[in-house]
C-alpha positions in Angstrom: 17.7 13.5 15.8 18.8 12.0 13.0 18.2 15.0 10.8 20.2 17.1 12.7 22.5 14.6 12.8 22.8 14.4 8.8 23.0 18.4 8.8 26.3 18.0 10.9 27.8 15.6 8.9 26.8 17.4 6.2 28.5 20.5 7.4 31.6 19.3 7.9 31.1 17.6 4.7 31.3 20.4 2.9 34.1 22.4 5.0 36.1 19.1 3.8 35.2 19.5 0.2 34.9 23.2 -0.7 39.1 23.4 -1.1 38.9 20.3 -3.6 35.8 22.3 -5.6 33.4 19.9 -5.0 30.0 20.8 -4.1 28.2 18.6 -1.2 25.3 17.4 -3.9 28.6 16.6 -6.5 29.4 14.3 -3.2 26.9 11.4 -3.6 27.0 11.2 -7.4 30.8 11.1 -7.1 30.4 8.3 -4.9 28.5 6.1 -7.0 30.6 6.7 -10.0 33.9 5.7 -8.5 32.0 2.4 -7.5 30.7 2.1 -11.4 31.8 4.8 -13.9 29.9 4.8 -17.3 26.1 4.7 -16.2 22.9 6.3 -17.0 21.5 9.4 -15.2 18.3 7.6 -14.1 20.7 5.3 -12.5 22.7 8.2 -10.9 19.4 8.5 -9.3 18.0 5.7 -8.1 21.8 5.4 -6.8 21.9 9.3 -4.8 18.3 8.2 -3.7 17.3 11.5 -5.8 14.6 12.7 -8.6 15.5 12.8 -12.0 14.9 16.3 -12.2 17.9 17.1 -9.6 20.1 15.0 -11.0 20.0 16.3 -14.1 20.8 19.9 -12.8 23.1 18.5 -10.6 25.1 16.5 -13.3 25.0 19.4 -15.9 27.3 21.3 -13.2 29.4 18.8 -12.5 30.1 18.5 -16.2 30.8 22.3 -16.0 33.4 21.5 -12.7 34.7 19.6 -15.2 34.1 16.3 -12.8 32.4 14.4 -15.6 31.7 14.2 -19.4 27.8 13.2 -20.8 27.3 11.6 -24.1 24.3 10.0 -25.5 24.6 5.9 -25.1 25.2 4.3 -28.9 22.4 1.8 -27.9 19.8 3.9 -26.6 19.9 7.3 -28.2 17.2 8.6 -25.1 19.7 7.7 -22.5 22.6 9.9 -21.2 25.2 8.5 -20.0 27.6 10.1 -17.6 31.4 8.8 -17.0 33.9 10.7 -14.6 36.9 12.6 -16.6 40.2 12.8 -15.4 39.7 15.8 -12.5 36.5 13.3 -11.3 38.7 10.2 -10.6 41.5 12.7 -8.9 39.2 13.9 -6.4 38.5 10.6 -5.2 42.4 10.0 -4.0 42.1 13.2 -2.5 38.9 13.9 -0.7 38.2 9.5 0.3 40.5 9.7 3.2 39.3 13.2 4.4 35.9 12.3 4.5 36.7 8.9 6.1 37.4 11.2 9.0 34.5 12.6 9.5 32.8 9.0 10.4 36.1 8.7 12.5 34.9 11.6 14.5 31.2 10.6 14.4 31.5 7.6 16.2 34.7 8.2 18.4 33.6 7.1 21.9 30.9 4.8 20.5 31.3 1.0 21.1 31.0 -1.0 18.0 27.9 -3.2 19.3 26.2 0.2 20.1 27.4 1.1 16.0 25.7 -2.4 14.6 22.6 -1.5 17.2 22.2 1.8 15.7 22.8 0.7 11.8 20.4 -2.1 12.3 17.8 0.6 13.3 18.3 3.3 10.6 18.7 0.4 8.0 15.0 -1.0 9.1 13.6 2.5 9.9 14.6 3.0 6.0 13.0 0.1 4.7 10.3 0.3 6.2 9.8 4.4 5.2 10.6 3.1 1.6 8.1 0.2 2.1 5.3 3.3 3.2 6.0 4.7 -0.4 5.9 2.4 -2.5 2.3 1.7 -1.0 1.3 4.9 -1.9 3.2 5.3 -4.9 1.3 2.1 -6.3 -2.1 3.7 -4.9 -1.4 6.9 -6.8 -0.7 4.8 -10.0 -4.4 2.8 -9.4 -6.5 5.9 -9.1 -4.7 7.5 -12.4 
């Protein structure tokens, strides 16, 4: 259920965003770097909840959008650091509100307490799914 409730979001998701140019995978790096422009890739990641290897891809064509700009950091020559350009900080004054509607219609009809109920869930069902992995990511690390 709550896959195929992420594909629908997602759908519309991308119906919103497709006039603006912006790809649905552009969507959750965008996010993070209109919270906190100027950060490293591997933090990109650990931010989108994706592997390095996507969000490499994934940045190199946002730089080609032209929705960011990477430079090597001054400090730490092995680190890339990606920072929004000019079309990247537009697009959050004009896609922010669009996709506020889109929770707007996921939860029309829903009573807020039933809202909390149901965030309280998914937020333990994550932890606890991100708890199982780290187990076995730390097993898999022992038997190396």
């Amino acid at each position: 259920m709550v896959r195929r409730c992420h594909r629908r979001f997602d759908r519309l998701l991308s119906y919103c965003l497709a006039p603006h140019g912006v790809k649905n995978g552009f969507w959750y790096y965008l996010r993070v770097l209109w919270i906190r422009d100027g950060v490293t890739q591997k933090y990109l990641s650990d931010m989108a909840n994706v592997s390095e290897n996507t969000t490499v891809s994934m940045v190199a064509a946002m730089e080609h959008s032209g929705f960011v700009e990477r430079r090597r950091d001054d400090a730490d020559r092995r680190k890339i650091i990606v920072t929004l350009t000019d079309k990247g900080r537009r697009a959050e004054r004009q896609l922010i509100g669009n996709v506020g509607e889109i929770n707007d219609i996921a939860t029309r009809g829903i009573d807020q307490t039933e809202l909390d109920a149901c965030a309280r869930v998914l937020t333990r069902m994550s932890e606890n799914l991100a708890a199982e992995w780290e187990r076995l990511q730390a097993g898999s690390r022992e038997t190396r």
